[in-house]
C-alpha positions as CSV (number, residue, x, y, z in Angstrom):
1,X,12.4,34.4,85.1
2,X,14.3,35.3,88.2
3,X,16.7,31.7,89.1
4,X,18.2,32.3,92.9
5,X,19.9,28.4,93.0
6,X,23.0,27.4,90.3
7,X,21.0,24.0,90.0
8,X,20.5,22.6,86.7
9,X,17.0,22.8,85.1
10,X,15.5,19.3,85.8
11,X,14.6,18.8,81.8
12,X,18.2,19.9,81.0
13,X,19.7,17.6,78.6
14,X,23.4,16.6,79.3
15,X,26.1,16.5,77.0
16,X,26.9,13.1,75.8
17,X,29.2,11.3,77.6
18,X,31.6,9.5,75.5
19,X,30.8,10.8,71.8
20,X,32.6,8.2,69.4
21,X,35.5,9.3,67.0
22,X,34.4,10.4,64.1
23,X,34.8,8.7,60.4
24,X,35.6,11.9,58.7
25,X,39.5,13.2,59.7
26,X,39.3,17.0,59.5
27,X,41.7,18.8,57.6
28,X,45.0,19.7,59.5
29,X,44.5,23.2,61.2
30,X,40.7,22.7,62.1
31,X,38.8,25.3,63.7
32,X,35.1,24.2,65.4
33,X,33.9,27.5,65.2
34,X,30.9,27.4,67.4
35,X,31.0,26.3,70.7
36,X,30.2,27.7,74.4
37,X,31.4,26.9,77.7
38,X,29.0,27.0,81.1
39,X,30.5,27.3,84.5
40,X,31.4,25.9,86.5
41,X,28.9,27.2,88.7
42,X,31.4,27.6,91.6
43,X,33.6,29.2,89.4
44,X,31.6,31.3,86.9
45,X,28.0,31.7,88.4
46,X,25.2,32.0,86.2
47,X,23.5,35.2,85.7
48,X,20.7,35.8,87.8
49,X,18.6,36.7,85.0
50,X,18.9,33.6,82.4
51,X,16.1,31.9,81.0
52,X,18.2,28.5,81.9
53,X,20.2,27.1,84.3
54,X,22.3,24.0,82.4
55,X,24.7,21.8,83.3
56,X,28.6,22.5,84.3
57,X,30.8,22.5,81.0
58,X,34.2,23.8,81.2
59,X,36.9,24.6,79.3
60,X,38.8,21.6,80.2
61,X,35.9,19.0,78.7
62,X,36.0,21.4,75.9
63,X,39.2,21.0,75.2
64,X,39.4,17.4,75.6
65,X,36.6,17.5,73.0
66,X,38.1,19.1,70.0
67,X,41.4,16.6,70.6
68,X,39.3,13.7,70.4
69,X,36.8,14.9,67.2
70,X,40.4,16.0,66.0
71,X,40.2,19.4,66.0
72,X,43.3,22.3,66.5
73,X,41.1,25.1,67.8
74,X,38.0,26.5,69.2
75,X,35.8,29.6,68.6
76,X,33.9,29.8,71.8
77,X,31.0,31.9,71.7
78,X,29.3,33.6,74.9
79,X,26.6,31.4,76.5
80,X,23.5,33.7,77.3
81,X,23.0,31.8,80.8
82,X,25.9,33.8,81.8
83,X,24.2,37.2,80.3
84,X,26.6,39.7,79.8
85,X,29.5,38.6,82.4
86,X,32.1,37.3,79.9
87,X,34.6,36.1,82.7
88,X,33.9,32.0,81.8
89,X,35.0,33.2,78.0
90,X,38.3,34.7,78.7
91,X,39.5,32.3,81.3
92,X,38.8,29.6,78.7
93,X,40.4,32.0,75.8
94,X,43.5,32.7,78.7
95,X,44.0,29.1,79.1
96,X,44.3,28.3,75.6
97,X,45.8,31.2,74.3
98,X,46.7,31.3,70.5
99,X,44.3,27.9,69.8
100,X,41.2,29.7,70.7
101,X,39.1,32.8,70.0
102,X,35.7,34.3,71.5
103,X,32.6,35.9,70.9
104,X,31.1,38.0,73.2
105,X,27.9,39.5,74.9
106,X,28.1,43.5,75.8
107,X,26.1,46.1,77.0
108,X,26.2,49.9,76.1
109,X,27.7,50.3,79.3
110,X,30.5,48.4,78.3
111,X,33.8,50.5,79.0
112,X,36.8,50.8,75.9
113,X,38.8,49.2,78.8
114,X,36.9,46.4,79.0
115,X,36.4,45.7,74.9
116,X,40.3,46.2,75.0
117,X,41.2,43.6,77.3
118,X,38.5,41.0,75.7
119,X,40.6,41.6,72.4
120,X,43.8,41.0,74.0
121,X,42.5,37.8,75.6
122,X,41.2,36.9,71.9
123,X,37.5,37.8,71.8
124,X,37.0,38.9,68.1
125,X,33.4,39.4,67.7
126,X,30.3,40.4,69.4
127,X,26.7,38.4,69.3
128,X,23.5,40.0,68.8
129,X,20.8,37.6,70.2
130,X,16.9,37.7,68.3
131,X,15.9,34.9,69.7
132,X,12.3,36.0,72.2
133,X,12.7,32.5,74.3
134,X,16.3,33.6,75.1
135,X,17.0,36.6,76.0
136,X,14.6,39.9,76.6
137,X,14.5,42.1,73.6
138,X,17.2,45.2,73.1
139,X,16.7,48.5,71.2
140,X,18.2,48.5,67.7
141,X,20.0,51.7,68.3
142,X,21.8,50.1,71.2
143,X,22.7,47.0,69.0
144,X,24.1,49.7,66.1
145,X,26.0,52.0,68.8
146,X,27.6,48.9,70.0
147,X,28.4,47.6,66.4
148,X,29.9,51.3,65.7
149,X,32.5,50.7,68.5
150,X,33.5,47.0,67.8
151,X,34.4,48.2,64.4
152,X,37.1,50.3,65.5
153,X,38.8,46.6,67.0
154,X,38.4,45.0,63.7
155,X,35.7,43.0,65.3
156,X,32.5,41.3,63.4
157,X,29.2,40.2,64.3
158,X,27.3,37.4,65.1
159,X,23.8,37.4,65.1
160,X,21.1,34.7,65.9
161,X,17.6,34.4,65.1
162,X,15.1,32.8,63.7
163,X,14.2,32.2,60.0
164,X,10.3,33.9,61.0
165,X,12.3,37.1,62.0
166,X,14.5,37.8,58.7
167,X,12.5,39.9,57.2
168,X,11.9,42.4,59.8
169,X,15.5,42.0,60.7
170,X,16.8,42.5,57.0
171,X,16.9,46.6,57.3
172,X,18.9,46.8,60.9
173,X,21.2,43.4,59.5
174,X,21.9,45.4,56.5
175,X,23.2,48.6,58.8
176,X,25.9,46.5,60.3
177,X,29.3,48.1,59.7
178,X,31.2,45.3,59.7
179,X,31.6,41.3,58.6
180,X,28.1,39.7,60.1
181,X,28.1,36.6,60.6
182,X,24.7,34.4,61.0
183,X,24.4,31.7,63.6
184,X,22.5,28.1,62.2
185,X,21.9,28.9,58.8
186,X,18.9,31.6,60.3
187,X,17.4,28.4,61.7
188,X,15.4,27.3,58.4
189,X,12.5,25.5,58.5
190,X,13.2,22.0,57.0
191,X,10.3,20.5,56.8
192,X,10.2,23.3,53.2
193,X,12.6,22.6,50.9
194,X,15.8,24.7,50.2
195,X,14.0,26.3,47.4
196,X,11.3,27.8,49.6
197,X,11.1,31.6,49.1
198,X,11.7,31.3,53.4
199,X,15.1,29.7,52.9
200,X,15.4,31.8,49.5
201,X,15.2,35.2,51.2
202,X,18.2,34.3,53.1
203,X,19.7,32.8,50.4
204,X,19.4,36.2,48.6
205,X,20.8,38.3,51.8
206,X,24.1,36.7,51.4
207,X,24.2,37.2,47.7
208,X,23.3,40.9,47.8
209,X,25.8,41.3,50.8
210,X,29.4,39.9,50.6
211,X,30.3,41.4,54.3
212,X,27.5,38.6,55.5
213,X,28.5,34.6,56.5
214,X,27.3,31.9,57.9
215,X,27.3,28.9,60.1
216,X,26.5,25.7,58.6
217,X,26.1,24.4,62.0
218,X,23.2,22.4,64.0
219,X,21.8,19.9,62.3
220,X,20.7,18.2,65.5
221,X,18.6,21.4,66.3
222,X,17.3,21.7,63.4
223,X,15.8,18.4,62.2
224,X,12.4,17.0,62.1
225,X,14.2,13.7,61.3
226,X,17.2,13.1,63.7
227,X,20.2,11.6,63.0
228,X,22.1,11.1,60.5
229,X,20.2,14.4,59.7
230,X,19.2,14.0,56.3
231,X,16.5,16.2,56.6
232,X,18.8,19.8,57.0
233,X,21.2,18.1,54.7
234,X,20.3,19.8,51.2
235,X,20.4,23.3,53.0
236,X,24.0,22.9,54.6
237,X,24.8,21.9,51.2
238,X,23.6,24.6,49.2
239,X,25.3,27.3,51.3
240,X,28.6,25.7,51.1
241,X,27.9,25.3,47.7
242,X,27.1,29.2,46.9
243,X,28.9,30.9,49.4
244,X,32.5,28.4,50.0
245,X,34.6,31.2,51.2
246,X,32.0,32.5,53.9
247,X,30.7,29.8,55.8
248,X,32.0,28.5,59.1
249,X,31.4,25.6,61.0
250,X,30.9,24.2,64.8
251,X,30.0,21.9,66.9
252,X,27.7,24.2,69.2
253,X,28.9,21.7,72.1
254,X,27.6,21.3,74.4
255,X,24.1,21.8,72.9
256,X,22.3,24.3,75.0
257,X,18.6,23.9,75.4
258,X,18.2,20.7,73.1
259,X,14.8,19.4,73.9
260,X,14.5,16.1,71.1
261,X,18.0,14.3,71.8
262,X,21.3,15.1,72.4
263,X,23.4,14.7,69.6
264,X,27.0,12.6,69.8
265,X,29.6,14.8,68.4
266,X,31.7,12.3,66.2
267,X,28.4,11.6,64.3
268,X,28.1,15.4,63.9
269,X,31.5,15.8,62.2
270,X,30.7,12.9,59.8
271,X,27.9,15.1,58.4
272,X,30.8,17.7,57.2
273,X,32.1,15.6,54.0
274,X,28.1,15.2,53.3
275,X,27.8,19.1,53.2
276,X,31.2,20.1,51.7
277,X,31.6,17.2,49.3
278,X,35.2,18.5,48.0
279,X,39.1,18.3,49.9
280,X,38.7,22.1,48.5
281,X,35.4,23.0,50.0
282,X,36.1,21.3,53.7
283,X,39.7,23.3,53.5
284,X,37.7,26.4,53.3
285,X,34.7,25.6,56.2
286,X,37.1,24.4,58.5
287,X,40.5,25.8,57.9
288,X,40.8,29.0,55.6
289,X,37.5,30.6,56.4
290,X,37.8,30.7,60.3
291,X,41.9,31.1,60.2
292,X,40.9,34.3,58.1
293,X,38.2,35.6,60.0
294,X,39.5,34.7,63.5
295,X,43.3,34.7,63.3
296,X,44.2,36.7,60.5
């Protein structure tokens, strides 16, 4: 749907306002390795074709964010209200030079120039987007052409969908020339437990592919429950558990399209020693996994 006004959607949920500081002290060195930044609208317009208009959230609350949650540095990943116009990304990645790193959205039009200047600014990877209520669907061939290209920067990517969509998905994921890296956990269904064949088929797709990761991340959009998010819990769990050297971790601040509650970010980094239960296992989610995928 067409949006002519840079006016937040009146059922957009705001980011909380003072989140409290967590229980849990992250490891020295940590990396939230999902997060976004809108706007500001007078800076960095949304794209005239987003399926959302949210509130302002700059780099500078960003920032302020991981200090307080006690954080070193930030993989920020490109909001899809901005479409394919990456400027908000790069200023943020400018401003904090070697303590952040990005994620970017493209187009087949996209020049060499342009991937070569994202990568000196710090992007590192590229998102492929499968969710319908998000963005308008692309060709495959398109998605592959551009995954051919990123390659040749050392780049990986990230792709989000839906756990409904896997299996159709599975043969283009699995032609992906590069580390791929899945946003959410594939967004399980957790009202099934973790050893439904649903949550099992992507269990198996990471252990028939070593090149694929993922993010433990979301909790708060994935409950039926809410908070403390006991309810996604056991699947966080289990993929740290299998896979400890290719899972990541963010706080996907500041919660785009939340519809249920908006989450308070200290309480979401106290759910971390409840999915990596070891000093070992949270030195890989938050330290040596994104150090070696994002500043190697």
């Amino acid at each position: 749907m067409m949006k002519d006004k840079q006016v937040m959607d009146a059922d957009w949920m705001v980011f909380h306002p003072n989140p409290r500081k967590p229980s849990f002290t992250p490891p020295k060195g940590a990396v939230d390795a999902h997060c976004h930044v809108f706007g500001p609208a007078h800076d960095f317009p949304y794209a005239a074709k987003r399926k959302y208009t949210p509130c302002d959230a700059g780099k500078e609350q960003l920032f302020s964010l991981r200090d307080h949650l006690g954080f070193s540095r930030n993989v920020i990943v490109q909001a899809s209200c901005h479409g394919r116009n990456n400027d908000a990304l790069i200023d943020a990645l400018e401003t904090a030079g070697d303590l952040a790193r990005g994620v970017t959205v493209v187009g087949p039009d996209v020049t060499d120039e342009e991937l070569h200047k994202m990568d000196t600014a710090g992007v590192r990877g590229v998102r492929f987007n499968f969710v319908k209520r998000l963005v308008d669907a692309t060709p495959k061939h398109v998605f592959l052409d551009i995954a051919a290209r990123v390659k040749k920067l050392g780049w990986h990517i990230v792709v989000y969908f839906e756990a409904a969509d896997l299996h159709d998905l599975i043969p283009f994921l699995k032609q992906l020339p590069t580390v791929v890296v899945v946003d959410h956990m594939g967004r399980p269904d957790v009202s099934k437990p973790p050893t439904h064949e649903s949550f099992q088929a992507f269990i198996t797709l990471l252990s028939e592919n070593d090149n694929f990761w993922t993010k433990v991340t979301c909790p708060e959009r994935l409950t039926l429950a809410g908070p403390p998010y006991d309810d996604v819990i056991p699947f966080a769990r289990t993929l740290v558990d299998l896979f400890p050297t290719r899972v990541l971790w963010g706080t996907d601040w500041p919660h785009p399209n939340m519809k249920s509650h908006m989450p308070d970010d200290g309480i979401l980094v106290d759910v971390i020693p409840r999915i990596a239960t070891s000093k070992e296992k949270q030195q890989a989610l938050l330290v040596d996994n994104p150090m070696r995928l994002y500043w190697p």
